[in-house]
C-alpha positions in Angstrom: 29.4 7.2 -33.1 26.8 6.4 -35.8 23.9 6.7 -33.5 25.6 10.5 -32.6 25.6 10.6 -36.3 22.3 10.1 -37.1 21.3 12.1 -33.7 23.2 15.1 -35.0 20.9 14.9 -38.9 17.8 14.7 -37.5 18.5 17.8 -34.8 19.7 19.5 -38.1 16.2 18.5 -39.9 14.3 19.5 -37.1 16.3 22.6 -36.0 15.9 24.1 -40.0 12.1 23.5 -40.1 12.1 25.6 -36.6 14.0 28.4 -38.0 12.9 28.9 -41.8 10.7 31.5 -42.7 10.1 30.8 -45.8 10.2 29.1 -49.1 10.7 25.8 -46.7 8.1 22.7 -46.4 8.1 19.1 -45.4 7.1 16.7 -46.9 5.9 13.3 -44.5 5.5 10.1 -46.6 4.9 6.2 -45.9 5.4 3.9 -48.8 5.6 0.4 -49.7 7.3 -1.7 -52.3 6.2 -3.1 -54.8 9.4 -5.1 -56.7 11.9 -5.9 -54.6 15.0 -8.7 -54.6 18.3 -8.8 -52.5 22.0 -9.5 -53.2 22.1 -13.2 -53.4 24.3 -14.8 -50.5 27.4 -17.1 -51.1 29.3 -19.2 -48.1 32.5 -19.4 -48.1 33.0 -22.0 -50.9 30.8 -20.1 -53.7 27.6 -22.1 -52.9 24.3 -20.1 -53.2 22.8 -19.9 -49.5 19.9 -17.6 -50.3 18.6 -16.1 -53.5 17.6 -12.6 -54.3 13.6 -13.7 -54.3 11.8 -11.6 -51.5 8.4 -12.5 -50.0 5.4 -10.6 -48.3 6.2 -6.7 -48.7 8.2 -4.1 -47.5 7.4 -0.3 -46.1 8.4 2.5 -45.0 7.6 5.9 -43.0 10.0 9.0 -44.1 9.7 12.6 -43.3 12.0 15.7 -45.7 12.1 19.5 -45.7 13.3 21.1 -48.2 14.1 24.7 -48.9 12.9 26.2 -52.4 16.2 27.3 -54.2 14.2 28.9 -57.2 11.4 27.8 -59.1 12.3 24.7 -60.5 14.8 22.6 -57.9 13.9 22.1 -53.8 16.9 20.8 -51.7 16.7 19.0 -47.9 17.4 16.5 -45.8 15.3 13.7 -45.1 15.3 10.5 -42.8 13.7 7.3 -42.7 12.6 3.9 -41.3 12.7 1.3 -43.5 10.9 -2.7 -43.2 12.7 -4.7 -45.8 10.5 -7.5 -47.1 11.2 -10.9 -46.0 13.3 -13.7 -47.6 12.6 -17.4 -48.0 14.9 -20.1 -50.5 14.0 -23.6 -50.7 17.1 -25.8 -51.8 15.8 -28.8 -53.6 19.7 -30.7 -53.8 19.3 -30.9 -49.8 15.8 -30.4 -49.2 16.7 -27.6 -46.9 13.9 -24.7 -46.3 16.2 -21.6 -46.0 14.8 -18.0 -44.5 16.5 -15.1 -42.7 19.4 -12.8 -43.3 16.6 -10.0 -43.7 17.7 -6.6 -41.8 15.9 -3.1 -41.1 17.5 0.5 -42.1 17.4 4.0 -41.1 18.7 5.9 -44.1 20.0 9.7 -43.7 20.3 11.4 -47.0 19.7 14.3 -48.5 17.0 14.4 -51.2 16.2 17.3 -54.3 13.1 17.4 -56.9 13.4 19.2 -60.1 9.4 20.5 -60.2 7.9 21.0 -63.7 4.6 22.8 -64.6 5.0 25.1 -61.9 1.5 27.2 -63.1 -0.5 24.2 -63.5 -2.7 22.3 -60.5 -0.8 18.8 -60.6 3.0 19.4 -60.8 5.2 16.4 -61.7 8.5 16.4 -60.4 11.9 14.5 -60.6 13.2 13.2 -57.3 17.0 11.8 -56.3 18.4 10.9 -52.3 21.6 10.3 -51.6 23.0 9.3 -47.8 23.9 6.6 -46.2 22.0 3.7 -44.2 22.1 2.5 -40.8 21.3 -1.0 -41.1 20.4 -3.0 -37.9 18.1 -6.0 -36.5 19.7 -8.7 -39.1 17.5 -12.0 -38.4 19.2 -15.2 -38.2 20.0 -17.3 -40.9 17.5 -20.7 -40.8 17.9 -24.2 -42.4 15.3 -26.3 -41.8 15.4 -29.6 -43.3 11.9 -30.6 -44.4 13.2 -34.4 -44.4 13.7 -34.3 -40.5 12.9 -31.2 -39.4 15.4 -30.4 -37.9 16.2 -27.0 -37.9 19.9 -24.8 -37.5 20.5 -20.9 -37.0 22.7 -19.4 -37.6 23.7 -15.9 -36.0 24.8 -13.4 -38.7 26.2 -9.5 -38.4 25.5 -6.6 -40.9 27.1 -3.0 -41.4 25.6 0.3 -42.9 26.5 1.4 -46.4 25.7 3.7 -49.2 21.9 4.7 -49.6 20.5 6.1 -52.9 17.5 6.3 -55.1 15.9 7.7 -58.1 12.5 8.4 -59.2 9.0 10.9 -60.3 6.4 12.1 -58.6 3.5 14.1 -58.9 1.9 17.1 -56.6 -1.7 17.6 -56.3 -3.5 20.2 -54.1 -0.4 19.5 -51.2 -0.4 15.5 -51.9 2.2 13.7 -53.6 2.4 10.8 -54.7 6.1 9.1 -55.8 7.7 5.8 -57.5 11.0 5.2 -56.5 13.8 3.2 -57.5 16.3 2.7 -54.4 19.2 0.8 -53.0 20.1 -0.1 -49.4 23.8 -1.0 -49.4 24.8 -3.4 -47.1 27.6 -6.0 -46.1 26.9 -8.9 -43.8 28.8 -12.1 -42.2 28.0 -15.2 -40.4 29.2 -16.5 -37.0 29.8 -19.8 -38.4 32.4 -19.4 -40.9 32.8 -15.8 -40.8 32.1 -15.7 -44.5 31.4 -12.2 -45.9 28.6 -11.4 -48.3 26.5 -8.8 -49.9 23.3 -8.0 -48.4 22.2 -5.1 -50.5 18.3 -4.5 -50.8 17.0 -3.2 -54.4 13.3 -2.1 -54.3 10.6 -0.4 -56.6 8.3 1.4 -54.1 5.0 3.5 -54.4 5.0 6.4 -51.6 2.4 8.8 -50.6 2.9 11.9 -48.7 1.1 15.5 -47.8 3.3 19.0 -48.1 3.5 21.2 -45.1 4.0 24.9 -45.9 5.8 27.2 -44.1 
């Protein structure tokens, strides 16, 4: 049902850009991000499993029309597929190395800018999305004891949730160029105990994109 879902948006992205004759554009981006943490993990008992510390970086590739509403606010849809950095926790009580429990999304939303300086060359704009994410491809949750070396997985699950974000941008000659403040909601569980725990991913990310006219 969810893959219908997301089937069904992106026919509906693709099937507006097709049929708009005017005042519409896209806008394709890739991005990266530059701060980003996770919800820390609790077992069952309240004990800290992983903290919200991330490690090497995270990216993404997004494409959004829009259609101009009047001279100041754009409204579309947009869709993208998101890398979420990776996670590592070293626990120095058992001197257990702890990684994993890291996940990728595809978040349908849809996304409006509120454009200023509409006479002038570079036009900054304000930018929100608002969808939800389809989060898949949760890696295992690893303990490796650096004692022994031994090491145990641990198979874990994840669902979709809420996805949002909030930021500025600036439009130059067709380019843009965004910082963005978003949120990947997200609830996991592991096959051990079953436990339940947040998962959600919180990110600070620098995109760059080109505006297509039509």
């Amino acid at each position: 049902m969810k893959k219908l879902f997301l089937l069904a948006l992106i026919l509906m992205i693709l099937s507006t850009i097709s049929f708009a004759k005017s005042n519409f554009y896209i806008n394709p981006k890739v991005g990266i991000d530059l701060i980003s943490k996770y919800e820390k993990t609790f077992d069952e008992n309240g004990k800290m499993i992983l903290n919200d510390k991330t490690k090497k970086f995270g990216g993404e590739v997004a494409i959004e029309g829009y259609k101009i509403l009047n001279e100041h606010i754009d409204l579309g849809l947009g869709v993208a597929y998101q890398d979420h950095a990776d996670r590592k926790h070293f626990d120095y009580t058992s001197n257990v190395d702890i990684s994993g429990v890291q996940y990728t999304s595809i978040p349908v939303y849809i996304a409006s800018r509120y454009n200023f300086f509409l006479d002038s060359k570079t036009k900054p704009y304000l930018k929100a999305n608002l969808g939800y994410s389809f989060n898949f491809d949760s890696s295992d949750l690893e303990e490796k004891n650096t004692v022994n070396d031994r090491i145990e997985k641990i198979t874990t699950d994840i669902n979709g949730g809420l996805y949002y974000g909030i930021g500025t941008g600036i439009e130059y000659k067709n380019y843009t160029i965004e910082l963005m403040y978003a949120i990947n909601r997200c609830k996991g569980s592991t096959k051990r105990s079953n436990s339940k725990y947040r998962a959600d991913y919180d990110r600070i990310s620098l995109l760059v994109g080109y505006r297509f006219n039509f």
